[in-house]
C-alpha positions as CSV (number, residue, x, y, z in Angstrom):
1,X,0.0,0.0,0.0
2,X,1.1,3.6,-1.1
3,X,2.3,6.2,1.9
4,X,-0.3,8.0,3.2
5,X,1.7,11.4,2.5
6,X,0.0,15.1,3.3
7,X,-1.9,16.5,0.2
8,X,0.2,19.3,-1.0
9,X,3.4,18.6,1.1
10,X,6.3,20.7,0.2
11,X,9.3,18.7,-1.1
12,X,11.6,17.9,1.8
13,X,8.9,18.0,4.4
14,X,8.4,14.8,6.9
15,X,5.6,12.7,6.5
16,X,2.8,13.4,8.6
17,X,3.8,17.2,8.4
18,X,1.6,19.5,6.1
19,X,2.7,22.3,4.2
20,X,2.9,25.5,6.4
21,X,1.9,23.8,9.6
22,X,2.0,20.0,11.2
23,X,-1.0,18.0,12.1
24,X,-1.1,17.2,15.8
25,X,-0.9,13.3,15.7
26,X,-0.4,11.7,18.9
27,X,1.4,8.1,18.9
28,X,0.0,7.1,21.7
29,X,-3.5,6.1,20.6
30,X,-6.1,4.5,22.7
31,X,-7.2,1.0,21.5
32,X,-10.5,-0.4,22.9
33,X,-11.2,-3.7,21.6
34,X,-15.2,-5.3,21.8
35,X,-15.9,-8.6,20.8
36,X,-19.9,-10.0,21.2
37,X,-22.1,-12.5,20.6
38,X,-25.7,-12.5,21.5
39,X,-24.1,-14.5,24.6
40,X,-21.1,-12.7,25.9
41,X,-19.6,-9.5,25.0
42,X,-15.6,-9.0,25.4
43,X,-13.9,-5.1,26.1
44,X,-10.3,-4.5,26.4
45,X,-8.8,-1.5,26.6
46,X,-5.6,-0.7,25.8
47,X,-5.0,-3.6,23.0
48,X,-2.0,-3.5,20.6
49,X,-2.4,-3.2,16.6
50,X,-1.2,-7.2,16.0
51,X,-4.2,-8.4,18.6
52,X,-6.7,-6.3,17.0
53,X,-5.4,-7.9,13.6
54,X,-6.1,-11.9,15.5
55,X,-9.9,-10.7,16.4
56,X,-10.7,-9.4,13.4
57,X,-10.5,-12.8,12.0
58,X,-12.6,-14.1,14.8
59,X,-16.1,-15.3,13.6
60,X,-17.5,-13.4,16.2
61,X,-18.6,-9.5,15.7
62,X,-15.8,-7.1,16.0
63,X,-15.5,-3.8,17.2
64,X,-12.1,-1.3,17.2
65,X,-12.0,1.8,18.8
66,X,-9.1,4.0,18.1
67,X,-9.0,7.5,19.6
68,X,-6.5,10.7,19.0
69,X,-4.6,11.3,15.8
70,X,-2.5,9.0,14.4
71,X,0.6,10.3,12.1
72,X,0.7,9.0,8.8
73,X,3.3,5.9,9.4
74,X,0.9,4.9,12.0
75,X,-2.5,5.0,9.6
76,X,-0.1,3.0,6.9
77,X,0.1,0.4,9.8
78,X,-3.4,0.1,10.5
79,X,-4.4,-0.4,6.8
80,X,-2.4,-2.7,6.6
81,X,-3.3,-4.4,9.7
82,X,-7.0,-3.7,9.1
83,X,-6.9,-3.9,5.1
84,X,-8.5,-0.2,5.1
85,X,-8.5,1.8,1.9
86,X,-6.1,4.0,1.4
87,X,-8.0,6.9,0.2
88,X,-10.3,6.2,2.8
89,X,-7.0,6.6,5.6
90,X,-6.0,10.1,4.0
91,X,-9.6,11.3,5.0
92,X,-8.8,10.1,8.4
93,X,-5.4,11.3,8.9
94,X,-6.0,14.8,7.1
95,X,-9.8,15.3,9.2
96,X,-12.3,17.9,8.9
97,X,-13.6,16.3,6.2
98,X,-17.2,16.5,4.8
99,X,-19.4,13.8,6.0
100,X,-20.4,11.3,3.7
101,X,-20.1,7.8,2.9
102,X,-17.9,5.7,0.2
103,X,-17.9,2.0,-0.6
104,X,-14.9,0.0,-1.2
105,X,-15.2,-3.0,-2.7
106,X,-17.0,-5.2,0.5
107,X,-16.1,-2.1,3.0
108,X,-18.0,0.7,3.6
109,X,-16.6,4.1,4.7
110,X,-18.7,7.1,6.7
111,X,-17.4,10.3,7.5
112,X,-19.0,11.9,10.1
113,X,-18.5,15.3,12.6
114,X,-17.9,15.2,16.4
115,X,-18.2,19.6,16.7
116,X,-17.4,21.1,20.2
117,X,-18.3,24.5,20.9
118,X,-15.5,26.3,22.5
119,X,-15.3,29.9,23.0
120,X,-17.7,30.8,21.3
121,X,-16.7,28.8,17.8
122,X,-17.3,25.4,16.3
123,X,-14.6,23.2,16.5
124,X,-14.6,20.3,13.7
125,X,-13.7,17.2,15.2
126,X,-13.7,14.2,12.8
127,X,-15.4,10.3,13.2
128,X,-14.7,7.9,10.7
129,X,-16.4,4.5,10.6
130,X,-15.0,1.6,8.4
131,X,-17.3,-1.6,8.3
132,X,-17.7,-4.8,7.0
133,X,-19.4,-8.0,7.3
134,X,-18.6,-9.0,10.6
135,X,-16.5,-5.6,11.8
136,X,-17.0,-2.4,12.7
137,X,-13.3,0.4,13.1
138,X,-13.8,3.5,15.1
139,X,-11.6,6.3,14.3
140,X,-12.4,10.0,16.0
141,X,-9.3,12.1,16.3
142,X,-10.1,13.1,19.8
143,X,-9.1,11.2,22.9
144,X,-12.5,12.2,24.6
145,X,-14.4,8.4,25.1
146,X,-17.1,9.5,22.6
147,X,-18.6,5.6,22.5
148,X,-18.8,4.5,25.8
149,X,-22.8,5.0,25.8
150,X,-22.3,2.1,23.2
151,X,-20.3,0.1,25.0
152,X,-22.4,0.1,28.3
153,X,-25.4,-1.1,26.1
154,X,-23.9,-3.6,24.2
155,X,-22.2,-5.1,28.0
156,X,-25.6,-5.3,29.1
157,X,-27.2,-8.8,27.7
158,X,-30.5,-9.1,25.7
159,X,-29.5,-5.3,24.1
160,X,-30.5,-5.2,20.4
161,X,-26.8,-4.7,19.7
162,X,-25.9,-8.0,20.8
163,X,-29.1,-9.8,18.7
164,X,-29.3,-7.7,16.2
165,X,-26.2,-7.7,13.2
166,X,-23.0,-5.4,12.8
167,X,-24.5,-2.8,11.1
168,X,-26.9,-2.3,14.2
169,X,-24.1,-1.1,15.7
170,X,-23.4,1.3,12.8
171,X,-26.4,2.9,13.4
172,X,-25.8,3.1,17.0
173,X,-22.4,4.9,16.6
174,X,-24.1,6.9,13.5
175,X,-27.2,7.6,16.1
176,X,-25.2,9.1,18.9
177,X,-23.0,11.3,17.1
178,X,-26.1,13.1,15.6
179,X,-27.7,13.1,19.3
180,X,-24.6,14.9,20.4
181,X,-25.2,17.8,18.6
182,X,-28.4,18.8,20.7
183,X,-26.3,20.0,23.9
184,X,-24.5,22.2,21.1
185,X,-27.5,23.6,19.9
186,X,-28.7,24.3,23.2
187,X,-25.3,26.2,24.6
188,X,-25.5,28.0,21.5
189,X,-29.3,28.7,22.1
190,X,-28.1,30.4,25.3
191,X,-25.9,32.0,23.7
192,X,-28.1,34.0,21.8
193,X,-30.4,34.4,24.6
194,X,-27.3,36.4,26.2
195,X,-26.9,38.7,23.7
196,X,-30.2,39.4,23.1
197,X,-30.3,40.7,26.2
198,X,-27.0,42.8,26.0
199,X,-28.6,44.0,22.4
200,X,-31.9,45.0,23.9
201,X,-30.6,46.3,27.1
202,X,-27.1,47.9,27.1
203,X,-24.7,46.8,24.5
204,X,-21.3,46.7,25.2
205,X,-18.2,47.4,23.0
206,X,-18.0,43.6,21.7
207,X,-21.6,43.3,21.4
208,X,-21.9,43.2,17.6
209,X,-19.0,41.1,17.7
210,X,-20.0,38.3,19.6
211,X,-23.0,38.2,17.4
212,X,-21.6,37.5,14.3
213,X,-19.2,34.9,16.0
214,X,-22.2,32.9,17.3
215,X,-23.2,33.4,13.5
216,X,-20.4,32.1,11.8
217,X,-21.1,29.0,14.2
218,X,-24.3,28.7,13.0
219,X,-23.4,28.8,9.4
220,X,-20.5,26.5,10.1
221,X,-22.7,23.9,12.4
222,X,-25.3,24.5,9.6
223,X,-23.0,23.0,6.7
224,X,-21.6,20.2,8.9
225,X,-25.1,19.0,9.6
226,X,-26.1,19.3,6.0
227,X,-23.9,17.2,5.3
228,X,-24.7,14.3,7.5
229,X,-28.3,14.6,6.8
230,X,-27.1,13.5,3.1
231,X,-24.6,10.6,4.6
232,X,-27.5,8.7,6.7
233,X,-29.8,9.0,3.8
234,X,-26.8,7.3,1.7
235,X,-26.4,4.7,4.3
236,X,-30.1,4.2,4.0
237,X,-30.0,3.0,0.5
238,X,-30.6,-0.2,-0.6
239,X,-27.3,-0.9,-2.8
240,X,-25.8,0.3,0.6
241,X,-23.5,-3.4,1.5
242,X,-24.2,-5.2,4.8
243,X,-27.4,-2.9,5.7
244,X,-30.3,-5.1,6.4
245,X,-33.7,-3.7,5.5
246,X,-35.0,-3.9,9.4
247,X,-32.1,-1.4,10.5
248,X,-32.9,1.2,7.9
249,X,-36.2,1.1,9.7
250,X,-33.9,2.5,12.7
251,X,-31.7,4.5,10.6
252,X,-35.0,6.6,9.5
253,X,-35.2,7.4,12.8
254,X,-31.5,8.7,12.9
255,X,-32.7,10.8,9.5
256,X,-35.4,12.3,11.3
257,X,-32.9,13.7,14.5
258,X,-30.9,15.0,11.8
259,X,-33.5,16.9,10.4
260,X,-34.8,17.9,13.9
261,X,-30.9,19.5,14.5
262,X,-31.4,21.0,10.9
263,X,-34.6,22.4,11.7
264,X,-33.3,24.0,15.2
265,X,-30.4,25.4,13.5
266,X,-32.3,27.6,10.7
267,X,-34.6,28.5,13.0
268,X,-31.5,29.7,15.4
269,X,-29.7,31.1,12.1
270,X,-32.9,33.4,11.9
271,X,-33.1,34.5,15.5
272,X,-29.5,35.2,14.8
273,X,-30.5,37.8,11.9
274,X,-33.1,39.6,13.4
275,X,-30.5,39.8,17.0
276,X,-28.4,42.2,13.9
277,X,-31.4,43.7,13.3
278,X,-32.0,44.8,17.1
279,X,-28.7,45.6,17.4
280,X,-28.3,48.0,14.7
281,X,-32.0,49.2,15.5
282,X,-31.2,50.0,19.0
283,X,-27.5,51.7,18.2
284,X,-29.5,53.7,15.9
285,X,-31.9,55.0,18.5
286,X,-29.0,55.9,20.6
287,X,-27.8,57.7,17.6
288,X,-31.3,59.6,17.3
289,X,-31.6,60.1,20.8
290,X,-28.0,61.8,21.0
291,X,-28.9,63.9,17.7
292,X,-32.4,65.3,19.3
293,X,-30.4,65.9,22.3
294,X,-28.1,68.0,20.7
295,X,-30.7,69.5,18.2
296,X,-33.0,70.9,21.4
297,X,-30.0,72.5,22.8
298,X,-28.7,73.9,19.3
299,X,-32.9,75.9,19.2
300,X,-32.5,76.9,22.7
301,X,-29.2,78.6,23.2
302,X,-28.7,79.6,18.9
303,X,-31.1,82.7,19.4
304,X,-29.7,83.3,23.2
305,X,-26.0,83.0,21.5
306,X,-27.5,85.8,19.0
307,X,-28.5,88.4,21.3
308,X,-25.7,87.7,23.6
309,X,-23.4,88.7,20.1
310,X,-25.1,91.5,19.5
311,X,-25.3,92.7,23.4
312,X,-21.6,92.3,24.0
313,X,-20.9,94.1,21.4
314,X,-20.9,96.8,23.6
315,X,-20.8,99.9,20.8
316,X,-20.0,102.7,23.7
317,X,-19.3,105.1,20.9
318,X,-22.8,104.1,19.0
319,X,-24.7,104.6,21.7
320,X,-27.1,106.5,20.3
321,X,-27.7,103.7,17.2
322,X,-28.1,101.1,20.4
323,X,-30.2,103.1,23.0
324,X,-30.7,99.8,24.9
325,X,-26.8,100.2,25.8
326,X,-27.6,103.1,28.0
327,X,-31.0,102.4,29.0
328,X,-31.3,101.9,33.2
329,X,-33.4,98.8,32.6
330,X,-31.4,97.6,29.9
331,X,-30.2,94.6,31.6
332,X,-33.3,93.7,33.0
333,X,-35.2,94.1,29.5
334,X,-32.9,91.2,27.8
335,X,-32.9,89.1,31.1
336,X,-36.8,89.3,30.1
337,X,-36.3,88.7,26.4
338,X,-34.0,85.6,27.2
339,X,-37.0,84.0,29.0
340,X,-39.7,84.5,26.5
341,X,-38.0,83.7,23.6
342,X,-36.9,80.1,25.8
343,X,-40.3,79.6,27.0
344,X,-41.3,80.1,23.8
345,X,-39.6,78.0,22.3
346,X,-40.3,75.0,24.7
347,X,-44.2,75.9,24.4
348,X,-43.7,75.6,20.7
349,X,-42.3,72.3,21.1
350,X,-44.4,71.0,23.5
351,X,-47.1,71.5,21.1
352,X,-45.7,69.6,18.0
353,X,-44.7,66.9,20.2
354,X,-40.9,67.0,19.6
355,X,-40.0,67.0,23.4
């Protein structure tokens, strides 16, 4: 089998190390083998690659686990081992791929997406599913124990994943990875509750900047479920290998939580919209609120600012062109004009409802 090498790796460069920046691969993988029957069911943790390789060949249903990110000498160890497809291991070792689903011969391949929302962003986390007749491989490039929901069940006897056949368990793994996305939804549902509460209330500086972060989320955990909407409906086909027709029944169910997510996130991405639309409503009333502000106190003090111009003046030499100069009530008379031209003004006002 080829080398797994990097797509677009600059001459000279290691394996496993992509142009411009290295992949964090971590050796020192976790291996959880399960092996069941309807009677007994089999977990070991912490396996090596050349046991895995003795169970697959058991008659009995077969189960790998592998968590973190292996480098690219490691994959081309497990294909080997496993007898994966090598395109299908540069989707694995490269992640972040779309979701979807590719047949191999007698192997089928699903790509699936693990997100976690972390500061306010989605971040991608791959799951990659190989399986064939009698085996299922696990990859997700995150150490986190993603499948041990799955594992508990299939320990317990008389579960449908012991009776029922391997690809049972595909849907199980398929299922629980499109449950996980609710708690998502719902932080980011928060989220937006937050700042719709800054927007409507008092805004701060980073306001308007938090809101188009949770939307990029949106848009980006809108894509990623797209995307596995169309996978599970793949895996629901008939031409789809080692599917039986009584777990598509189950897998219909899967399609409809997918939809549910898809359904919660448009509604979401829309709430998101109109929080842009309060926001930018509400800054401008501030701005209207600051411009009548300003524009009652330009009408009161522009006339005052007039006579006071004209008054200071103080033409001693003119005095007879200004008599009010050196009138004896002449201070008192613009004291008086002051206040009816003001209350004027605010009786004016009043009356066309502008204050």
């Amino acid at each position: 089998m080829d080398g797994i090498l990097p797509r677009h790796t600059k001459p000279g460069t290691a394996p496993g190390t992509l142009a411009g920046r290295a992949p964090v691969a971590d050796e020192a993988l976790d291996f959880t083998l399960v092996e069941y029957t309807p009677e007994k069911c089999v977990v070991l943790h912490g396996v090596e690659v050349d046991e895995c390789r003795f169970h697959l060949d058991s008659p009995d249903r077969t189960w790998i686990d592998v968590g973190g990110r292996a480098s690219s000498e490691m994959l081309r160890d497990l294909g080997t081992a496993f007898n994966l497809h090598p395109l299908a291991l540069e989707d694995v070792f490269h992640g972040n791929q779309r979701s979807k689903l590719d047949l191999y011969g007698k192997q089928g391949f699903v790509v699936l997406n693990d997100p976690a929302y972390e500061d306010g962003e989605i971040k991608l986390r791959q799951v990659s599913i190989f399986f064939g007749e009698n085996y299922v491989i696990s990859f997700h490039d995150h150490k986190l124990d993603v499948f041990k929901p799955v594992r508990d069940r299939l320990e317990m006897s008389g579960s449908r994943l012991r009776t029922f056949g391997i690809d049972y368990l595909v849907y199980a793994l398929i299922d629980l990875v499109v449950d996980r996305k609710f708690p998502l939804i719902e932080a980011l549902a928060n989220q937006l509750e937050i700042l719709e509460d800054e927007a409507l209330g008092h805004p701060e500086d980073n306001t308007l900047g938090s809101i188009h972060q949770a939307r990029r989320a949106l848009v980006t955990f809108h894509r990623i479920e797209w995307a596995e909407r169309e996978t599970i409906l793949a895996v629901m086909r008939p031409e789809t290998p080692f599917i039986m027709p009584e777990t598509r029944t189950y897998l219909r169910d899967c399609f409809d939580h997918s939809i549910s997510v898809l359904e919660l996130l448009e509604s979401y991405r829309e709430m998101c919209n109109g929080l842009m639309e309060v926001y930018l409503m509400q800054a401008s009333n501030r701005m209207s609120e600051v411009m009548k502000t300003m524009a009652v106190i330009t009408v009161f003090f522009m006339p005052l600012s007039f006579l006071a111009g004209i008054y200071g003046m103080n033409f001693e030499r003119e005095v007879g062109n200004m008599p009010e100069l050196g009138w004896k009530y002449g201070y008192m008379f613009f004291w008086v004009l002051v206040v009816v031209i003001v209350g004027g003004l605010f009786w004016w006002l009043r009356r066309k409802r502008w204050l």
